[in-house]
FIZAKE-404043 format. One record per residue (C-alpha): y, z, x; residue number from 0. Coordinates in pm, whole numbers, plus 32768, in hexadecimal, padded with zeros to 4 digits. Layout:
BEGIN
rec yy = Y&zz = Z&xx = X&vose = NUM
...
***
This chain:
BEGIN
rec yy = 1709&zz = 565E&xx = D08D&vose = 0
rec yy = 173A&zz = 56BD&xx = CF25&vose = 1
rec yy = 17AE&zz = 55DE&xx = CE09&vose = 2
rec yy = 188E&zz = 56A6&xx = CD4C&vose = 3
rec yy = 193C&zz = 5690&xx = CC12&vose = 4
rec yy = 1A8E&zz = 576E&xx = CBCC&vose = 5
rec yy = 1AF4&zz = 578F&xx = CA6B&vose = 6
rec yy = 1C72&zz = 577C&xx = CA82&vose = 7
rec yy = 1CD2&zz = 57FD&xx = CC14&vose = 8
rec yy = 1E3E&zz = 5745&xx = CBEC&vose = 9
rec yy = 1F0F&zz = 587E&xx = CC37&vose = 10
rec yy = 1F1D&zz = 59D0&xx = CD03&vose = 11
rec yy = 1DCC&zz = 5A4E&xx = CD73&vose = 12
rec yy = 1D15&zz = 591A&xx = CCB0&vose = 13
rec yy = 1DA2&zz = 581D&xx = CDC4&vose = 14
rec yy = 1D95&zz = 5908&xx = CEE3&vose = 15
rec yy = 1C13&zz = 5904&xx = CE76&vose = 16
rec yy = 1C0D&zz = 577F&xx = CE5F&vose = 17
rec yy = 1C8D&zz = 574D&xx = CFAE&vose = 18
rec yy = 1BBC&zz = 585E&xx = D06D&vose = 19
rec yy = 1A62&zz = 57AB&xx = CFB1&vose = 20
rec yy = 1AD9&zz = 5654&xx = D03A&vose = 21
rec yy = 1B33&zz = 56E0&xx = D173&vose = 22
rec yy = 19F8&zz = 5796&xx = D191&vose = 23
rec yy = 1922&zz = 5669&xx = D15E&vose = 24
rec yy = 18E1&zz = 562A&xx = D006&vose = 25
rec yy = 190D&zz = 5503&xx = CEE9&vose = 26
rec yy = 19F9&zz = 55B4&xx = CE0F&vose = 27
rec yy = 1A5E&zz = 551F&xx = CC91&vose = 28
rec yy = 1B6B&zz = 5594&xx = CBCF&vose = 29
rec yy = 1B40&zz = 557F&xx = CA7D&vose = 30
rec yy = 1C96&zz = 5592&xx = C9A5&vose = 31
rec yy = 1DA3&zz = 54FB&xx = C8AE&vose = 32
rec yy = 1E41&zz = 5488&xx = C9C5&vose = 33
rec yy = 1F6B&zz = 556D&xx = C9F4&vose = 34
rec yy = 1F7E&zz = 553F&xx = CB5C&vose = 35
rec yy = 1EA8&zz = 5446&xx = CC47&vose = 36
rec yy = 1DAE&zz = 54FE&xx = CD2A&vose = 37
rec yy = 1DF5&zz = 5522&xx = CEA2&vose = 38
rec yy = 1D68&zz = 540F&xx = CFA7&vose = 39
rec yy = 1BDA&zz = 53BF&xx = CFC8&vose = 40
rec yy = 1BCE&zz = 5462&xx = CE67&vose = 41
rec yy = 1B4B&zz = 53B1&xx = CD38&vose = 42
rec yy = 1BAB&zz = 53E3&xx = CBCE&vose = 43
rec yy = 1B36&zz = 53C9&xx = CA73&vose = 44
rec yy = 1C40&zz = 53C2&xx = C95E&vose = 45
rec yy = 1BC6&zz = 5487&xx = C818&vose = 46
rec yy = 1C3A&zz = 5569&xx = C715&vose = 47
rec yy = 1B05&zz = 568B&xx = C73D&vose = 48
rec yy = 1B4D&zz = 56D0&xx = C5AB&vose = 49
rec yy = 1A9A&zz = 555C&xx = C564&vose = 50
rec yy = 1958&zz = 5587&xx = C5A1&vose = 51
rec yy = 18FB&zz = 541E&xx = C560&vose = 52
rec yy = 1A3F&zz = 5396&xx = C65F&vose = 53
rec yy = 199D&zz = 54AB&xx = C756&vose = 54
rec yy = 184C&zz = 5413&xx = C759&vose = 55
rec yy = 18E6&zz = 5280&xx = C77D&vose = 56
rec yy = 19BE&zz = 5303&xx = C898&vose = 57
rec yy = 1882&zz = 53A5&xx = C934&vose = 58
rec yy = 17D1&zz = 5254&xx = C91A&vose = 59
rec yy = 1678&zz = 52B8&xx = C9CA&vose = 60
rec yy = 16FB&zz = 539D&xx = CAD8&vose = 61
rec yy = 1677&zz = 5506&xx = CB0C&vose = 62
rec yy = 16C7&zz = 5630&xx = CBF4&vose = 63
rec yy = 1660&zz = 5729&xx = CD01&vose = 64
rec yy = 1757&zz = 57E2&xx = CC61&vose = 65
rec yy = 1850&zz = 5815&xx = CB88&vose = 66
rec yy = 197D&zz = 5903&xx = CB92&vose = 67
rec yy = 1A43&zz = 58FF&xx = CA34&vose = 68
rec yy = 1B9E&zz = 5977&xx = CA5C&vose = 69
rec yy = 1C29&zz = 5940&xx = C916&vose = 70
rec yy = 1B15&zz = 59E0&xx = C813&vose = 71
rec yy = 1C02&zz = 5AB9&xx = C72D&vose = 72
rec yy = 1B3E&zz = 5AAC&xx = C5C7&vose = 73
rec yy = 19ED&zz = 5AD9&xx = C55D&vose = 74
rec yy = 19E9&zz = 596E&xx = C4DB&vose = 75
rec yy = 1A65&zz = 58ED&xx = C60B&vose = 76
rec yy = 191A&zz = 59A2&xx = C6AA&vose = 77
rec yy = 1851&zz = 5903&xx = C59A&vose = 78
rec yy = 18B1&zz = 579B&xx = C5EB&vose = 79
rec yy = 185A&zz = 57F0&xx = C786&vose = 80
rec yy = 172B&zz = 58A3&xx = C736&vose = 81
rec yy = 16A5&zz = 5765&xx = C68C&vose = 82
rec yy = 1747&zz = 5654&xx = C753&vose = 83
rec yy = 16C2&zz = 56B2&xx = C8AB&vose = 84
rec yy = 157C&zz = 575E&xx = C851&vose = 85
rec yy = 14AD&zz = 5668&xx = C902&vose = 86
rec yy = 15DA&zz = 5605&xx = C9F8&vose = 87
rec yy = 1602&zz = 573C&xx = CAEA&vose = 88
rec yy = 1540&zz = 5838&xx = CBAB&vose = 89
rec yy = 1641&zz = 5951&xx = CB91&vose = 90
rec yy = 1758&zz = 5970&xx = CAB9&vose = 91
rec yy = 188D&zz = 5A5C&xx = CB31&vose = 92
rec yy = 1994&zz = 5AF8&xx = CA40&vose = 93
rec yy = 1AFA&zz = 5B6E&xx = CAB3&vose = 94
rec yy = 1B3D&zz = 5CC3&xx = C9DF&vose = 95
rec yy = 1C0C&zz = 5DD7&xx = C9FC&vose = 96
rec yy = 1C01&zz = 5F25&xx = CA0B&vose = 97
rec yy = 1CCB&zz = 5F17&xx = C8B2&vose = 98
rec yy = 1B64&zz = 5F2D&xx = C818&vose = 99
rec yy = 1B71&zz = 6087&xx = C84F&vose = 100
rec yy = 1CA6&zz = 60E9&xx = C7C6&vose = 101
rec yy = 1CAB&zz = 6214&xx = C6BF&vose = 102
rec yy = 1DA0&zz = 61BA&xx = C61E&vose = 103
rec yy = 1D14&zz = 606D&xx = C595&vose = 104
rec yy = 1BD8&zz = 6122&xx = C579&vose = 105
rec yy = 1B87&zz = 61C9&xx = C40E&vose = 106
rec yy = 1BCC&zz = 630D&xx = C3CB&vose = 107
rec yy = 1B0A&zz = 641A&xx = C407&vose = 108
rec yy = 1A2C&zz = 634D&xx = C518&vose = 109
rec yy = 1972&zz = 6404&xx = C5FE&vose = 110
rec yy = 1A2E&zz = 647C&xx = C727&vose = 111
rec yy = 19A5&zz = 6400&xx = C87F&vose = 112
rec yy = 19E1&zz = 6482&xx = C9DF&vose = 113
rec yy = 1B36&zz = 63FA&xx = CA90&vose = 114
rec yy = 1B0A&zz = 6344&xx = CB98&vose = 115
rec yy = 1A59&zz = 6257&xx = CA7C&vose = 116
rec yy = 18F4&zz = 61BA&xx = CB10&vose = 117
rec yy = 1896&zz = 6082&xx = CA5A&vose = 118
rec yy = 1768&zz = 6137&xx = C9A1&vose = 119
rec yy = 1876&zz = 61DC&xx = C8EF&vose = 120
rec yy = 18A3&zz = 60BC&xx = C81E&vose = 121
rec yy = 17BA&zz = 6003&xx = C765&vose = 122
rec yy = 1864&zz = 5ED0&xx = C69A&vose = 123
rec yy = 1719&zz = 5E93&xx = C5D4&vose = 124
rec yy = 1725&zz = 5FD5&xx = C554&vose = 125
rec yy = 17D2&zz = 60BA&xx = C496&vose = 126
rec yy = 1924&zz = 6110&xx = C49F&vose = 127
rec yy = 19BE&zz = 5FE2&xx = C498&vose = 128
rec yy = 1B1A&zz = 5FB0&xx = C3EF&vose = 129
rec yy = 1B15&zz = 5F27&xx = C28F&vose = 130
rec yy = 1AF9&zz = 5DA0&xx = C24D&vose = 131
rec yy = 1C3F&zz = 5CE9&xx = C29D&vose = 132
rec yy = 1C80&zz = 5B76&xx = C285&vose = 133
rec yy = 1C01&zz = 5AB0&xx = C39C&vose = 134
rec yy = 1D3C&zz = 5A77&xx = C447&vose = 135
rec yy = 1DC0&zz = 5AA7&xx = C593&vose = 136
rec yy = 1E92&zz = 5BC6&xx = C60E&vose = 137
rec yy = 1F8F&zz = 5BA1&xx = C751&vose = 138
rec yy = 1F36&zz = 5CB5&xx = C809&vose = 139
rec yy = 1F71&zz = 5E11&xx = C7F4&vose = 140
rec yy = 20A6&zz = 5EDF&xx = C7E2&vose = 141
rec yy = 2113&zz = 5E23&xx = C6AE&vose = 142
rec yy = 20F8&zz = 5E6C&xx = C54E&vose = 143
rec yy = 214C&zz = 5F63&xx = C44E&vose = 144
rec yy = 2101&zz = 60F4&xx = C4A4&vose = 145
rec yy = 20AD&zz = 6209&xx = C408&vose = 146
rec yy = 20B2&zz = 637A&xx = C4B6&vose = 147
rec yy = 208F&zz = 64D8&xx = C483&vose = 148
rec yy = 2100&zz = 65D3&xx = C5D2&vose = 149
rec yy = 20D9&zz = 6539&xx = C718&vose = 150
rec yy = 1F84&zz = 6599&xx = C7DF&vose = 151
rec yy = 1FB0&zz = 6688&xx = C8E7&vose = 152
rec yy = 1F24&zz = 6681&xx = CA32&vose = 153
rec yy = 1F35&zz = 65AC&xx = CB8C&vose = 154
rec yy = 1E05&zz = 6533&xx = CC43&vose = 155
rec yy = 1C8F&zz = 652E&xx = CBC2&vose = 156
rec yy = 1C4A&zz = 658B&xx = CA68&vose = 157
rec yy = 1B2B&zz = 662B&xx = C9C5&vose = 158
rec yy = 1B62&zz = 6500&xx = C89C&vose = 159
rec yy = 1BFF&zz = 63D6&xx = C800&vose = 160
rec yy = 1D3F&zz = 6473&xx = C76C&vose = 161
rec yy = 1DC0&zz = 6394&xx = C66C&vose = 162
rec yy = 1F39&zz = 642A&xx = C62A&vose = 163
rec yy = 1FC8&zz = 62BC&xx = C5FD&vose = 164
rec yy = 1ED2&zz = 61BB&xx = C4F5&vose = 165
rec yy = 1F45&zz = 6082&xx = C4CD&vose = 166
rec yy = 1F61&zz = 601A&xx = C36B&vose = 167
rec yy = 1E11&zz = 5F17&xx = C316&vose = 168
rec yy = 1EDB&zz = 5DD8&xx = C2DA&vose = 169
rec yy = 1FA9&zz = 5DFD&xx = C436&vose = 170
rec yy = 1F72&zz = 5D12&xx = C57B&vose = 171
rec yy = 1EFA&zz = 5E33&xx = C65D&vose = 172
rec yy = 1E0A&zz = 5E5D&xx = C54D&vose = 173
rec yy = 1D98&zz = 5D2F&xx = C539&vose = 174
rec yy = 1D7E&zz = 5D0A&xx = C689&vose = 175
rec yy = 1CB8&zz = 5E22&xx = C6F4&vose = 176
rec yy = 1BA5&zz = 5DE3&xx = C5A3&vose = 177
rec yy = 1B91&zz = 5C5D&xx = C5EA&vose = 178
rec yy = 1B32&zz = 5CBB&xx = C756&vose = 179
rec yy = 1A34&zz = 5DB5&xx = C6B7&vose = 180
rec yy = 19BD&zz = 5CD2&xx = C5A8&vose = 181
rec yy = 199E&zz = 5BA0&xx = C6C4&vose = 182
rec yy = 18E4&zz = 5C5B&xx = C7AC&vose = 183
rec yy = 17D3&zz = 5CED&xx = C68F&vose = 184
rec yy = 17A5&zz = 5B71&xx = C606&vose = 185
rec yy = 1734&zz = 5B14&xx = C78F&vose = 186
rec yy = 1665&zz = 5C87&xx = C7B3&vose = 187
rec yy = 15A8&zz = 5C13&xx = C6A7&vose = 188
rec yy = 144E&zz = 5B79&xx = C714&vose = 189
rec yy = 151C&zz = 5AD1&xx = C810&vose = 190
rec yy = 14A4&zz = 5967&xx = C84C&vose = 191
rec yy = 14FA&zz = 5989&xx = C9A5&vose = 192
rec yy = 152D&zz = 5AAC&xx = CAB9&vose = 193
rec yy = 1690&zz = 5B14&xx = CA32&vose = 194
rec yy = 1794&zz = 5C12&xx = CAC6&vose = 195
rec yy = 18C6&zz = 5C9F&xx = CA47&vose = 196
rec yy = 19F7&zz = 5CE4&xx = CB45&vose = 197
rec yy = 1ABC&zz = 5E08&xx = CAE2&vose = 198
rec yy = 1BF5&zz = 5DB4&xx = CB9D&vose = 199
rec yy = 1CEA&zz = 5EC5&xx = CBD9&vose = 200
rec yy = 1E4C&zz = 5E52&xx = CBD4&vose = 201
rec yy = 1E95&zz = 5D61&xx = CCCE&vose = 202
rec yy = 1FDF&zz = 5D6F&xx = CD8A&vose = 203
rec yy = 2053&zz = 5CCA&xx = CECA&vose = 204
rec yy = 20A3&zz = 5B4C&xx = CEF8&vose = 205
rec yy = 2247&zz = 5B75&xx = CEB9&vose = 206
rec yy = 22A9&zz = 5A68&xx = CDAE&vose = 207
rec yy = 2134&zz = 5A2D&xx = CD93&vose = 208
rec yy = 211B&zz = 5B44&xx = CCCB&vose = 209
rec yy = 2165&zz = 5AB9&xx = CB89&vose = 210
rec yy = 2178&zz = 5C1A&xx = CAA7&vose = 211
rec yy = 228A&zz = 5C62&xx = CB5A&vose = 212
rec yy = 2226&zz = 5E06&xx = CB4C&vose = 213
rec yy = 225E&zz = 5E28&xx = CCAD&vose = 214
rec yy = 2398&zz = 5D96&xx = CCBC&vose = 215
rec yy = 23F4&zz = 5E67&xx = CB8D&vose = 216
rec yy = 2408&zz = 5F8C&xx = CC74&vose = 217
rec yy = 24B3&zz = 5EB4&xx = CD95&vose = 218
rec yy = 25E9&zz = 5E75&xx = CCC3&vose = 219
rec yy = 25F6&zz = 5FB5&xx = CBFC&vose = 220
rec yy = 25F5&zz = 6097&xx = CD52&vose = 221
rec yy = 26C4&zz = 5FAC&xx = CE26&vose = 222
rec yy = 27CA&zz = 5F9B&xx = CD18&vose = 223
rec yy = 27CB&zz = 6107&xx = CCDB&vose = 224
rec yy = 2749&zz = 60F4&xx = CB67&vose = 225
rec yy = 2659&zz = 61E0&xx = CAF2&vose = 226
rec yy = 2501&zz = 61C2&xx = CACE&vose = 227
rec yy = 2442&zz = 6228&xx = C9BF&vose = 228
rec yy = 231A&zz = 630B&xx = C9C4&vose = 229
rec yy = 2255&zz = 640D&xx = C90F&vose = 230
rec yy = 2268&zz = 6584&xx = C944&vose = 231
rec yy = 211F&zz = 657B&xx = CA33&vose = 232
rec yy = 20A7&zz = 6436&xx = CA41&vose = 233
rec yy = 1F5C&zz = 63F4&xx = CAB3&vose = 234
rec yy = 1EEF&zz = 6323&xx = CBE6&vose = 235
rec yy = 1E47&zz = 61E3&xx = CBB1&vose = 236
rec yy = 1D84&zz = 60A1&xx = CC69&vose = 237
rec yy = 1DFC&zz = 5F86&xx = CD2C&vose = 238
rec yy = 1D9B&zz = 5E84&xx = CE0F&vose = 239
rec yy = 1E71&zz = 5D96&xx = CF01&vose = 240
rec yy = 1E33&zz = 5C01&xx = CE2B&vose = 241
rec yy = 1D7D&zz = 5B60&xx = CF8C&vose = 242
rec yy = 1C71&zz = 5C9D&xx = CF86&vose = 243
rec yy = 1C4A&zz = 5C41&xx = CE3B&vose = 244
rec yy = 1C26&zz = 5ABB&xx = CEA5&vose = 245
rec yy = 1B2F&zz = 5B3E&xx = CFC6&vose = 246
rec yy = 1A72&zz = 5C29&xx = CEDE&vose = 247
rec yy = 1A44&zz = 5B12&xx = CDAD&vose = 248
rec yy = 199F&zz = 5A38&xx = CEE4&vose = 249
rec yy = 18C6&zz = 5B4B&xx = CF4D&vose = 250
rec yy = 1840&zz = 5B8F&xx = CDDB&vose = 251
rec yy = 17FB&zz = 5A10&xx = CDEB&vose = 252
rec yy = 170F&zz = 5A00&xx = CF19&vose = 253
rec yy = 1667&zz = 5B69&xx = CEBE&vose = 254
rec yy = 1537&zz = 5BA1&xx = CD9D&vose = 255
rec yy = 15A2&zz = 5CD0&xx = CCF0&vose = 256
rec yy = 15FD&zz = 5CAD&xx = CBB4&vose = 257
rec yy = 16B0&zz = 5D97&xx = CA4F&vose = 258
rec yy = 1802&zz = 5E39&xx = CA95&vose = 259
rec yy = 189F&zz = 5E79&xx = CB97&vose = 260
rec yy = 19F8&zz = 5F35&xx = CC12&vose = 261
rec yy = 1AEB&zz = 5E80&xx = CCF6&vose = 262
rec yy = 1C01&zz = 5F4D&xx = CDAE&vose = 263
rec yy = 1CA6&zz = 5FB1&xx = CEDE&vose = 264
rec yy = 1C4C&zz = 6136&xx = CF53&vose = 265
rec yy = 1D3E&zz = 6219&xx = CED4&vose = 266
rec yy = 1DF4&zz = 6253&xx = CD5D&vose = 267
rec yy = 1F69&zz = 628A&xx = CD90&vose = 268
rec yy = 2011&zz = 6306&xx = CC50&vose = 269
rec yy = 21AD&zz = 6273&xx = CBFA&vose = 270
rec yy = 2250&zz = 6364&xx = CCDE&vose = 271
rec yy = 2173&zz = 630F&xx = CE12&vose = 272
rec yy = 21C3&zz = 6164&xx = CDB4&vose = 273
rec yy = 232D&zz = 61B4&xx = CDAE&vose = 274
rec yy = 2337&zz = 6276&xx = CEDC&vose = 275
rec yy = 22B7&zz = 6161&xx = CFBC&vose = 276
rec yy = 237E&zz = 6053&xx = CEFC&vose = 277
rec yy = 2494&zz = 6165&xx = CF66&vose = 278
rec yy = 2435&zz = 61A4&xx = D0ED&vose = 279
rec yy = 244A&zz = 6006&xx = D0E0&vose = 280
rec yy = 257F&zz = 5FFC&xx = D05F&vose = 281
rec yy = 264C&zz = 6124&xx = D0FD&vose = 282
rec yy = 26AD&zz = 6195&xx = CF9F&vose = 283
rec yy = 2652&zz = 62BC&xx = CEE3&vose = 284
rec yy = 256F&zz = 62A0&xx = CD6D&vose = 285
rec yy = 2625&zz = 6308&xx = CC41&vose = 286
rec yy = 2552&zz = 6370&xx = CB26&vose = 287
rec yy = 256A&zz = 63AD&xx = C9A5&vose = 288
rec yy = 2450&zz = 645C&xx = C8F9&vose = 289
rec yy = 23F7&zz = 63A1&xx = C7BB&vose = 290
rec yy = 23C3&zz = 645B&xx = C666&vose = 291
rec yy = 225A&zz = 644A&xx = C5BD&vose = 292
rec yy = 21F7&zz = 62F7&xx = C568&vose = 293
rec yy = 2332&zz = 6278&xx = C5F3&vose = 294
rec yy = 22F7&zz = 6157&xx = C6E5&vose = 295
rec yy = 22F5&zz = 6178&xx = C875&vose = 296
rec yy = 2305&zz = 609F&xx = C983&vose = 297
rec yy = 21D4&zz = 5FEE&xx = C9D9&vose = 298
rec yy = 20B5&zz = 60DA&xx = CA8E&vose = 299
rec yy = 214D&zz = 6203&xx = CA25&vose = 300
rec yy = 1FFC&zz = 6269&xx = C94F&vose = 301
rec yy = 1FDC&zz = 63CD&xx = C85B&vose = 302
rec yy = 1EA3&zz = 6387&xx = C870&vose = 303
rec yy = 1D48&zz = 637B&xx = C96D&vose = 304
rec yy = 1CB5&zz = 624E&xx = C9C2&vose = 305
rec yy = 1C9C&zz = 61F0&xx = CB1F&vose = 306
rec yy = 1B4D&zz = 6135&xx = CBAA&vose = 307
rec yy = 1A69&zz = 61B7&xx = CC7F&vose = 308
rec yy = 1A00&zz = 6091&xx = CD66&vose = 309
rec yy = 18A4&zz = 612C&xx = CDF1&vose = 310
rec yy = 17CE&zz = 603F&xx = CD6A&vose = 311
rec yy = 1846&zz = 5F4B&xx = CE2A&vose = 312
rec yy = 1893&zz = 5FE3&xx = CF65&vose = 313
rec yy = 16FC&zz = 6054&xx = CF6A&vose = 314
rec yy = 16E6&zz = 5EF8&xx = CF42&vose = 315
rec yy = 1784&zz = 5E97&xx = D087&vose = 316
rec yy = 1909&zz = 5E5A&xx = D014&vose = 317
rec yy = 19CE&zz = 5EAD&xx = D118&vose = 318
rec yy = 1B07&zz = 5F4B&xx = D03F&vose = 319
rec yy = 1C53&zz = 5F77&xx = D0F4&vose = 320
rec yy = 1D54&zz = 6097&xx = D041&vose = 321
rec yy = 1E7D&zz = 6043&xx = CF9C&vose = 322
rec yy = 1F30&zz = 6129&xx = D0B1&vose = 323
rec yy = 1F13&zz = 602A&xx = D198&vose = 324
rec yy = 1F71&zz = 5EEB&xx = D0FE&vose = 325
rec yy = 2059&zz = 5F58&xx = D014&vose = 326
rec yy = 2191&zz = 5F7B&xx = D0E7&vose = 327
rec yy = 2169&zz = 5E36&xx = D13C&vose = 328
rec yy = 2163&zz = 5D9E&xx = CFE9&vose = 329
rec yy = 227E&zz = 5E5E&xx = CF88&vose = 330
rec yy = 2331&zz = 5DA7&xx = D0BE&vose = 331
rec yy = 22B1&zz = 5C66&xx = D006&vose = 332
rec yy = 233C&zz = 5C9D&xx = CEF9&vose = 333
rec yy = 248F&zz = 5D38&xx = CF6E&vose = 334
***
C-alpha cells in the first residue's frame, strides 16, 4: 500500500485515477480548493497551491510515497511544489501534454525534429524556449489569437515540426503550451526528488465527462449536417481513451523511471479519419469546409506535425491500446 497524494483529481481522468488508487489499495489525499468533495474512503486537504505558506499549514506534518500533481500550469506554481514537498515525497508525477511540443508555440526558426516526436526531442531547460510571458495560466489549447502563412502539406509522418499556424505570444494556447514547458524545466532542475513529466496526448472518451467538449464538437456538427472545418491536408495527431490515461498515471506511480515521458494510444488519426468514425456511428455522412491560411479549424484539424511517439514507455512495459479500438466507443458516449 502506497500513501498517495493527488494534486487536484476532481474531474475527468483526475477522479477516474482517485478511485482506481483507492480501489487498488492505497491511502489516497486530495489536495484542492475544494471545488468538489472527493469520492468515498478518500481524504482531502483544502488549499490554494499558489500560497505557499496555506500549502505548508494544510500539509501539517504529512509526507508522501508519492505525489501526482494534476494542476501544475506555471512555472511559479512549480516553484511553490518544488519547495513545499522537497522533503515530503519519494516521487513526484506531473500531468503534461503533448502541447509542449507544438511548433507553433515554439520560436521561430527552432530546430526541426523527427515526427512521430520522442521526448528527447524536447528539452525545456534548454534552448528554444518561447519568450518570457507573464506567469499566468492558459485554458488549454485551440484557443487564442493565430497567425498563418499557407497551410502545411502532407498526411501521416513528417520529416519535421511544420509550424504553418503560430499562435500570437500573449494567446491562451500560448500560454498554455510555455507554462507546461516552463513548469516542467523548474522540476528538471536538480530535482529534489525522482520527478517525471506525463506528456498526455489528448484524452477523449467518458461522454459528458469530457469536459472540452471537442468530441462532441464533431457529434453535433456531422449529425446535424453542418460542416466541419479542416485544413487542406491536415496532419494526424495523438490520443488516448481518459481511463488509459487514469491506468497509465497509476502505473508511472508504482514504477522508478523518471524525466519525460509520452502518453498515447497506438495510432495518429488526422480530422478526416475522427470524422469518419464519428460518421460510421452516426449513419450520416461528414461535410467539410477547407479553412483559408491562418483561418481557424475545428479542433484536431492540425497544419502542422506533432504527434507523440509513445516508445519510451511501451519499452518500459505500458501496455498501449490504439485509438482504433476504443474510439468508436467513445464516440457512442458521447452521441
Amino acid at each position: 500500500m502506497k500513501h498517495i497524494l493527488v494534486v487536484g483529481g476532481s474531474r475527468y481522468f483526475g477522479k477516474s485515477l482517485v478511485t482506481r488508487l483507492r480501489d487498488a489499495g492505497d491511502e489516497v489525499t486530495v489536495l484542492n480548493r475544494g471545488s468538489s468533495a472527493p469520492p468515498p474512503g478518500v481524504g482531502r486537504l483544502l488549499a490554494d497551491r499558489d500560497d505557499e505558506a496555506g500549502l505548508r499549514a494544510a500539509l501539517g506534518g504529512r509526507d508522501f510515497d508519492v505525489v501526482i500533481d494534476q494542476v501544475c500550469y506555471t512555472p511559479l506554481q512549480a516553484a511553490v511544489a518544488r519547495r513545499v514537498f522537497a522533503a515530503r515525497t519519494g516521487r513526484y508525477v506531473m500531468t503534461s501534454t503533448m502541447e509542449v511540443y507544438d511548433p507553433a508555440t515554439l520560436p521561430a526558426g527552432s530546430a526541426p525534429h523527427a515526427v512521430p516526436v520522442a521526448e528527447a526531442a524536447l528539452d525545456p531547460g534548454r534552448p528554444p524556449l518561447a519568450p518570457p510571458f507573464p506567469d499566468r495560466q492558459g485554458p488549454g489549447p485551440g484557443t487564442g489569437t493565430r497567425t498563418g502563412t499557407a497551410s502545411a502539406t502532407g498526411t501521416g509522418t513528417s520529416t519535421g515540426f511544420s509550424a504553418a499556424t503560430r499562435y500570437a505570444p500573449d494567446s491562451d494556447a500560448h500560454a498554455y503550451a510555455e507554462g507546461k514547458r516552463r513548469a516542467e524545466a523548474v522540476f528538471l532542475r536538480e530535482p529534489p526528488f525522482p520527478f517525471v513529466s506525463v506528456r498526455t496526448a489528448h484524452v477523449l472518451g467518458g461522454g459528458p465527462a469530457e469536459f472540452t467538449g471537442r468530441l462532441a464538437h464533431y457529434v453535433q456538427r456531422i449529425r446535424t449536417g453542418r460542416p466541419v472545418d479542416v485544413h487542406q491536408a491536415p496532419y494526424g495527431t495523438s490520443f488516448i481513451h481518459h481511463l488509459e490515461m487514469a491506468e497509465f498515471l497509476d502505473w508511472t506511480a508504482r514504477h522508478t523511471f523518471t524525466g519525460p515521458v509520452n502518453a498515447a494510444s497506438h495510432g495518429a488519426p488526422d480530422v478526416l479519419a475522427l470524422c469518419s468514425t464519428v460518421a460510421g456511428q452516426l449513419g450520416r455522412e461528414p461535410r467539410y469546409r477547407v479553412v483559408g491560411a491562418g483561418e481557424a479549424a475545428s479542433p484536431f484539424s492540425f497544419d502542422r506535425a506533432y504527434a507523440m511517439d509513445n516508445g519510451r514507455a511501451e519499452g518500459l512495459g505500458f501496455p498501449f491500446g490504439r485509438v482504433a479500438d476504443w474510439l468508436p466507443g467513445a464516440v457512442a458516449e458521447t452521441a
